[in-house]
TORZA-412372 format. One record per residue (C-alpha): residue number from 1; residue in three letters; x, y, z. Coordinates in steps of 0.2 Angstrom, whole numbers, m for minus. Layout:
BEGIN
{pt NUM "ala" {X Y Z}}
...
***
This chain:
BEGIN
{pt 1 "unk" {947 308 m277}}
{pt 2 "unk" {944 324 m285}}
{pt 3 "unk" {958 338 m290}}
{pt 4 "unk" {951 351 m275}}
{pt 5 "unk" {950 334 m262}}
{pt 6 "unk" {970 330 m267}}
{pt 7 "unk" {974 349 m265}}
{pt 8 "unk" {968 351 m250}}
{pt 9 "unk" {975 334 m244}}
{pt 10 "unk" {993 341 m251}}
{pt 11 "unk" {993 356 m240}}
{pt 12 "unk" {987 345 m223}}
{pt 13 "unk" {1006 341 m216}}
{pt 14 "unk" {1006 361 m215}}
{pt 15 "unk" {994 363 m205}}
{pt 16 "unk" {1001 360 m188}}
{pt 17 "unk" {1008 374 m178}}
{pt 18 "unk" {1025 371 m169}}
{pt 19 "unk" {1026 383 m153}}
{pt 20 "unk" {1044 385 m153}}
{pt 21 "unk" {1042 397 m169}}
{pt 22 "unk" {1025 405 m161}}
{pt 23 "unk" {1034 408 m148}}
{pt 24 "unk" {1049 416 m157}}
{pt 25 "unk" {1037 425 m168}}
{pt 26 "unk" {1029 433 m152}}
{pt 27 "unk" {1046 439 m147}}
{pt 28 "unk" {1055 447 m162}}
{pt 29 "unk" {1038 456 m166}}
{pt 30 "unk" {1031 462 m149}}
{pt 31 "unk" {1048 467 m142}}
{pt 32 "unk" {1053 478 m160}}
{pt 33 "unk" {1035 485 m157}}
{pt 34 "unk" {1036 490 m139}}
{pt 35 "unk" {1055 496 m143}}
{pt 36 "unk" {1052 507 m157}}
{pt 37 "unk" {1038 513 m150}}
{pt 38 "unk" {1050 519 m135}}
{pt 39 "unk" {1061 526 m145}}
{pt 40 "unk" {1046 536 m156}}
{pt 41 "unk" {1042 546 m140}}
{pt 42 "unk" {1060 548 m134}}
{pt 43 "unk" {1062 555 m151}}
{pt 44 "unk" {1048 569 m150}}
{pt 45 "unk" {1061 581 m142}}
{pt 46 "unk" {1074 577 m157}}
{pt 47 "unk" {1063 580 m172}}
{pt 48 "unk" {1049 574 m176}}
{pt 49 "unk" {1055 567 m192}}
{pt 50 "unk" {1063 556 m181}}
{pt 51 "unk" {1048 550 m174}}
{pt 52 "unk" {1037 546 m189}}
{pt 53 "unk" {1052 538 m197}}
{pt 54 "unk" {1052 527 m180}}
{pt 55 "unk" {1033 526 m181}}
{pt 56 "unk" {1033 520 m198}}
{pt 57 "unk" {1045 505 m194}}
{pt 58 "unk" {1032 503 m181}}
{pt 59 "unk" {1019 502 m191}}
{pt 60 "unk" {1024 487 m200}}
{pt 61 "unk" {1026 479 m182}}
{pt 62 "unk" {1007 482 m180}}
{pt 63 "unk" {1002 473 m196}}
{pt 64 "unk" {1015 457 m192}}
{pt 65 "unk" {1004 457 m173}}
{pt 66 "unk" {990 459 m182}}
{pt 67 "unk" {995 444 m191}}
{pt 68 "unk" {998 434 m175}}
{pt 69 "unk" {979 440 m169}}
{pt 70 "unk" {972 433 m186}}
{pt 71 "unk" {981 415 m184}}
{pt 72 "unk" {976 415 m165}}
{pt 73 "unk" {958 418 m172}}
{pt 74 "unk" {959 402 m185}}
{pt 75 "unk" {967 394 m170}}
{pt 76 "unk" {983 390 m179}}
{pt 77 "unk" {995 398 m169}}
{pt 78 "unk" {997 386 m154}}
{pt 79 "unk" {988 369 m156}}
{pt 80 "unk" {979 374 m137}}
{pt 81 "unk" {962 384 m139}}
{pt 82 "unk" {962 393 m124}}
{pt 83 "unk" {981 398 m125}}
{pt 84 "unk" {974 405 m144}}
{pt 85 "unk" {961 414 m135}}
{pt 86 "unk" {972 424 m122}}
{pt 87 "unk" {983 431 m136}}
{pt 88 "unk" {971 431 m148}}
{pt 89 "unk" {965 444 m134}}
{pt 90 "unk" {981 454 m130}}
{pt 91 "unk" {986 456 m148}}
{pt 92 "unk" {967 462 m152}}
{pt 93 "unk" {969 475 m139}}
{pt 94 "unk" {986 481 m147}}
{pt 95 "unk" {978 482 m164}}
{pt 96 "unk" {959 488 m158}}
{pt 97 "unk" {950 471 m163}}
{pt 98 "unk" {939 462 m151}}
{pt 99 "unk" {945 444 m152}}
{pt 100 "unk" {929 435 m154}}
{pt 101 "unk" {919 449 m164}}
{pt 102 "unk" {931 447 m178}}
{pt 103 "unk" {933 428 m175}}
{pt 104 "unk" {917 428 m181}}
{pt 105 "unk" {915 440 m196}}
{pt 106 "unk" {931 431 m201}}
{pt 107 "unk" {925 413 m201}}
{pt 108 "unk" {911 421 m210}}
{pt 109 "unk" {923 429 m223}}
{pt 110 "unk" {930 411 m226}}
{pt 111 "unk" {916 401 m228}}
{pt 112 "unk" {908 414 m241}}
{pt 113 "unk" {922 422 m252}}
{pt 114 "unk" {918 425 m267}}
{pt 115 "unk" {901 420 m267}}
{pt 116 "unk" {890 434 m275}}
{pt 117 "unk" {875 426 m264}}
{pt 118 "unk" {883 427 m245}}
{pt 119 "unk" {890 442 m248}}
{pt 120 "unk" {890 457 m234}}
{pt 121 "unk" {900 450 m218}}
{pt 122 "unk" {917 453 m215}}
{pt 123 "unk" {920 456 m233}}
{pt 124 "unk" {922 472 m244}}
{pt 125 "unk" {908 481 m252}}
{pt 126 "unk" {905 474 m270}}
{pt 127 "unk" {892 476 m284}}
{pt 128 "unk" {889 466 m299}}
{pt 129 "unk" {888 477 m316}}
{pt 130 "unk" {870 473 m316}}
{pt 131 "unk" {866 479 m298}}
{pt 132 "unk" {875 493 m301}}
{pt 133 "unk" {865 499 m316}}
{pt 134 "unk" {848 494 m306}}
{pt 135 "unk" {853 503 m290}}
{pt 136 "unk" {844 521 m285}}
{pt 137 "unk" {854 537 m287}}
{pt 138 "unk" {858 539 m270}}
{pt 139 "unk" {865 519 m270}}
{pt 140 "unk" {875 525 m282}}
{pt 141 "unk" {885 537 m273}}
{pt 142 "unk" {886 528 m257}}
{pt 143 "unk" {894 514 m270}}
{pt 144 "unk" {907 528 m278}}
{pt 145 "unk" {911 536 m263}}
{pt 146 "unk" {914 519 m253}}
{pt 147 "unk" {926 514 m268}}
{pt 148 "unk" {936 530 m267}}
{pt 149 "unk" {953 526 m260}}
{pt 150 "unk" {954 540 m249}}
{pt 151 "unk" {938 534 m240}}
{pt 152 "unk" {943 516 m242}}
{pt 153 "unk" {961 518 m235}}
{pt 154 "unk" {962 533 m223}}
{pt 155 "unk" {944 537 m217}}
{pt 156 "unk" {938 518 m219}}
{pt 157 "unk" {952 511 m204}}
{pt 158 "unk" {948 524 m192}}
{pt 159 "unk" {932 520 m195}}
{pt 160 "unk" {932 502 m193}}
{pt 161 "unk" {944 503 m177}}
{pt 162 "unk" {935 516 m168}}
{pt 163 "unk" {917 514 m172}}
{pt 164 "unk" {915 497 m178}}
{pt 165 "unk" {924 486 m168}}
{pt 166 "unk" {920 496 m152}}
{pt 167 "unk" {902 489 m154}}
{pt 168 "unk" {894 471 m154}}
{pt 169 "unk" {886 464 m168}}
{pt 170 "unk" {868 459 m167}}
{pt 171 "unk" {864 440 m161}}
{pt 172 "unk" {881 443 m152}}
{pt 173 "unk" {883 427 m139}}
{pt 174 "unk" {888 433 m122}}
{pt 175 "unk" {904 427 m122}}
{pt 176 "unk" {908 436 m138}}
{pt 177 "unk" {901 452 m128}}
{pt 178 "unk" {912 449 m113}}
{pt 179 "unk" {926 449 m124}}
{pt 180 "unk" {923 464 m134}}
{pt 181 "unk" {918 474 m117}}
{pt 182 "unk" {935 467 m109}}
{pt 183 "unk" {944 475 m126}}
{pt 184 "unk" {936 490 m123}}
{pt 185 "unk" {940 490 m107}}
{pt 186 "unk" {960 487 m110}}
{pt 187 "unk" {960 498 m123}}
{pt 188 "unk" {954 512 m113}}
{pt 189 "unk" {964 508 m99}}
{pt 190 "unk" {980 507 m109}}
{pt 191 "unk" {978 523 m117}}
{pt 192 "unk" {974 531 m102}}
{pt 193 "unk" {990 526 m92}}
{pt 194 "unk" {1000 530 m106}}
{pt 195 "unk" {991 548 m107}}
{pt 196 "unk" {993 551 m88}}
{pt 197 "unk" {1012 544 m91}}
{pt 198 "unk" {1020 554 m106}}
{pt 199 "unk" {1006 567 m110}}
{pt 200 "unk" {990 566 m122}}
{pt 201 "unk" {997 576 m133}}
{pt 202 "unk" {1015 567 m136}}
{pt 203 "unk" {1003 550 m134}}
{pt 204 "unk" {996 556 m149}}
{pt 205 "unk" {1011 562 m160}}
{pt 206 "unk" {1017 545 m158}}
{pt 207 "unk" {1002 536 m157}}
{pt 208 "unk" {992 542 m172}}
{pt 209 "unk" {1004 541 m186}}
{pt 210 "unk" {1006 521 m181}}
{pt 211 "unk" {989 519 m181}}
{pt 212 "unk" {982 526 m197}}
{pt 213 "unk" {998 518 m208}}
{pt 214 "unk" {995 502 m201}}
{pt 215 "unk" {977 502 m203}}
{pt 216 "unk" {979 507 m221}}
{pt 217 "unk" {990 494 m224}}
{pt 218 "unk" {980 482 m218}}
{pt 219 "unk" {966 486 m228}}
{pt 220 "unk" {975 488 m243}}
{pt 221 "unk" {980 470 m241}}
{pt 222 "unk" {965 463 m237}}
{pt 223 "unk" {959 475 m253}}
{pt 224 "unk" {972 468 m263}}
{pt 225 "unk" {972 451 m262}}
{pt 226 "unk" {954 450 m269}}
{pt 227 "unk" {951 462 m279}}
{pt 228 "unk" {961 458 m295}}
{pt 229 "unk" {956 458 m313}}
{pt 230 "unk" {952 438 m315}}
{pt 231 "unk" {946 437 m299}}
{pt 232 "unk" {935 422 m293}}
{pt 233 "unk" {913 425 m291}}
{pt 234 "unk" {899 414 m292}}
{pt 235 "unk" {882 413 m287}}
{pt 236 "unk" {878 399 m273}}
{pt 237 "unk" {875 386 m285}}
{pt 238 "unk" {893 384 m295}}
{pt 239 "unk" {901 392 m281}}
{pt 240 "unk" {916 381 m274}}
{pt 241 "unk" {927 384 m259}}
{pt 242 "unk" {942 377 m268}}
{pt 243 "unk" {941 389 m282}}
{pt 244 "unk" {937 403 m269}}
{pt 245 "unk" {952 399 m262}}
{pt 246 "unk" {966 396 m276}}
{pt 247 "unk" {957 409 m289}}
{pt 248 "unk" {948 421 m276}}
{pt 249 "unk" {963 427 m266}}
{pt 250 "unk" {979 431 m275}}
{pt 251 "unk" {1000 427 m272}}
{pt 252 "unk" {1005 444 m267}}
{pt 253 "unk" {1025 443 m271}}
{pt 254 "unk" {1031 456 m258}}
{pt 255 "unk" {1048 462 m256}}
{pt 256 "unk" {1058 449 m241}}
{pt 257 "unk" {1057 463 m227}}
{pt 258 "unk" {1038 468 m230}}
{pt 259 "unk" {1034 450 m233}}
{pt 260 "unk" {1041 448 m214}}
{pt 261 "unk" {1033 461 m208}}
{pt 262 "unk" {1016 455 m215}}
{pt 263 "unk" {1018 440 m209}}
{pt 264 "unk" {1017 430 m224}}
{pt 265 "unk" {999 436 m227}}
{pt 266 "unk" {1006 437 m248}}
{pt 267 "unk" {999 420 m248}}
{pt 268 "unk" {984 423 m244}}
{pt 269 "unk" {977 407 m259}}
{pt 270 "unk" {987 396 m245}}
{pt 271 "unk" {977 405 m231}}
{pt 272 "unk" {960 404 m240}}
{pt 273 "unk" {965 384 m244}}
{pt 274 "unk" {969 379 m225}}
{pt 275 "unk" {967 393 m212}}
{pt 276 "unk" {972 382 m201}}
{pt 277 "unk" {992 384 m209}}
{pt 278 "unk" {1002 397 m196}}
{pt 279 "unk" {1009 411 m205}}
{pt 280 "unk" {1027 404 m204}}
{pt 281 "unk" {1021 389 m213}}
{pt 282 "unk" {1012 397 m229}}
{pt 283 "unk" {1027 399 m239}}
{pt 284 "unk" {1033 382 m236}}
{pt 285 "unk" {1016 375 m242}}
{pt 286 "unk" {1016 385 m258}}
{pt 287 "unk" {1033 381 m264}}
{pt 288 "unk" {1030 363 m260}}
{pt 289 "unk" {1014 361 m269}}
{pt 290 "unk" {1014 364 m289}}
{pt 291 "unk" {995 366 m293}}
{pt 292 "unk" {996 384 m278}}
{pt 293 "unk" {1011 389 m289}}
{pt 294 "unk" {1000 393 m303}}
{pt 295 "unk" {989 406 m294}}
{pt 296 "unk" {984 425 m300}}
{pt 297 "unk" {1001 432 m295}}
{pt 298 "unk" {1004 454 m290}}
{pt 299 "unk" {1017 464 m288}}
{pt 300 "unk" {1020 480 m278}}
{pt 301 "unk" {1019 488 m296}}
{pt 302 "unk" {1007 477 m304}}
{pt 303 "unk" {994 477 m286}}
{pt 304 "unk" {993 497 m289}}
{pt 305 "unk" {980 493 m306}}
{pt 306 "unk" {968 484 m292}}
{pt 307 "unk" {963 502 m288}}
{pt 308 "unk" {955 505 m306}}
{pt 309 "unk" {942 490 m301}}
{pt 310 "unk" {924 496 m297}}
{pt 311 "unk" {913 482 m302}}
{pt 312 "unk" {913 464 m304}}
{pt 313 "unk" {906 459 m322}}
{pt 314 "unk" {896 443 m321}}
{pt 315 "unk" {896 439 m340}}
{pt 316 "unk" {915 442 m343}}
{pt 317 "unk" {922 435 m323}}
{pt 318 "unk" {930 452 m320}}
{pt 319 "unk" {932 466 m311}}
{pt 320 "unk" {929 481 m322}}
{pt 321 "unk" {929 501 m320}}
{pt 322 "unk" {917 512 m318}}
{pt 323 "unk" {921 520 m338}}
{pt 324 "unk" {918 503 m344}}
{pt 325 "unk" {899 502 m342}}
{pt 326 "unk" {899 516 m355}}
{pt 327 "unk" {905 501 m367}}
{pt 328 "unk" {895 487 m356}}
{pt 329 "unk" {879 495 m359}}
{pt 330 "unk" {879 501 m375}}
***
């Protein structure tokens, strides 16, 4: 039995959801949300101070349901398919994600991490040193420009939530169109009653703020916890889900309250390991299984340097900036 067989076996006991803590989860998240949320617009003829300190909170409410619509889309939140399906769907619309689309991309993302020849689905933009230098001009600065944080981080969410996701992907089976029309559909309708209800205007005020700090949030982990200095890429050949996994995706050691409000998502080497472990579960597999504990592990402080990374070095395995190639290519 190999070493990645015996890890993978070592983390199996973990991957059963329990429904009694999905179902809690559901609660002390969706009822924060939909309270704060209250209390954001009742807030608006206070100070608006108030409400962004409310939509703030809120915020981290949006990435802990987000959280629950990324378990239901590994099917690891309840053990039943269909019952993952139906709030799979109702937290997507919260959070603007079609549940299907996503289910799909995602899978995709799993099953090619770190693997310099599937790259390009559900996964961030990156280049190799090499294709880099070999690119035109013009690549170039698409390159740059879609590594600049303001791009990646503010512009990069609103685009992904409002233009991206409101469309289907090419090849798209029907029922993966169904459900991104039914999304669209929701969403739409949501907004609009809430518009009609407290005003477009104070919709807005509260609504905005929310949605473009939770969407850089999410970003920035999904950002994060792959793009570290001794990340993990191969080509097809030596590539190996297990190492993906356990030296692809980093430990993100979080504060307790933002490692609540993400929902665990820190351990994302568990997550790429077994997708099939619920959130609530990933802490408890890590601290029980030794070989996980040894994993790339960030800080708050230390996960700021990630931003420095533009390219991935194939002859040294790491990220590198864009000053380096001055060295590299000499």
């Amino acid at each position: 039995m190999t070493k990645q067989t015996t890890l993978r076996k070592q983390v199996s006991p973990y991957e059963t959801s329990n429904t009694k803590d999905s179902v809690r989860q559901l609660i002390n998240t969706l009822v924060p949300f939909l309270v704060l949320w209250f209390l954001a617009y009742k807030s608006l003829s206070i100070s608006y101070l108030l409400t962004l300190a409310f939509g703030i909170i809120a915020s981290g409410f949006v990435v802990r349901i987000f959280i629950i619509f990324h378990d239901c889309c590994h099917h690891s939140f309840f053990k039943n398919r269909t019952v993952n399906k139906i709030i799979g769907t109702i937290t997507g619309i919260l959070t603007f994600f079609p549940y299907n689309q996503w289910q799909h991309s995602h899978s995709v993302h799993h099953a090619t991490s770190g693997n310099l020849d599937k790259r390009g689905v559900g996964d961030i933009w990156v280049l190799t040193v090499d294709e880099y230098l070999e690119s035109s001009r013009l690549q170039k600065i698409a390159y740059r420009l879609y590594r600049n944080p303001f791009v990646m981080f503010v512009l990069g969410p609103i685009y992904i939530f409002l233009i991206v996701n409101r469309f289907n992907r090419k090849g798209a089976r029907m029922n993966e169109r169904m459900n991104t029309y039914l999304t669209n559909i929701a969403i739409t309708a949501l907004v609009g009653l809430l518009c009609y209800a407290i005003g477009w205007k104070s919709f807005l005020l509260v609504e905005a703020p929310i949605f473009l700090i939770s969407g850089s949030a999410g970003v920035w982990l999904f950002y994060v916890q792959h793009t570290f200095e001794d990340s993990y890429y191969e080509g097809n050949e030596e590539w190996e889900y297990v190492l993906a996994a356990v030296e692809g995706s980093s430990y993100y050691k979080l504060p307790k309250v933002l490692q609540w409000l993400t929902g665990n998502i820190g351990y994302h080497h568990v997550h790429h390991l077994s997708p099939r472990v619920p959130n609530y579960k990933l802490e408890a597999a890590h601290d029980n299984t030794e070989p996980l504990q040894n994993v790339p592990t960030i800080t708050l402080a230390t996960s700021l340097s990630s931003l420095k990374f533009r390219l991935w070095d194939e002859q040294a395995k790491k990220f590198v900036r864009f000053k380096d190639l001055k060295v590299l290519t000499k």
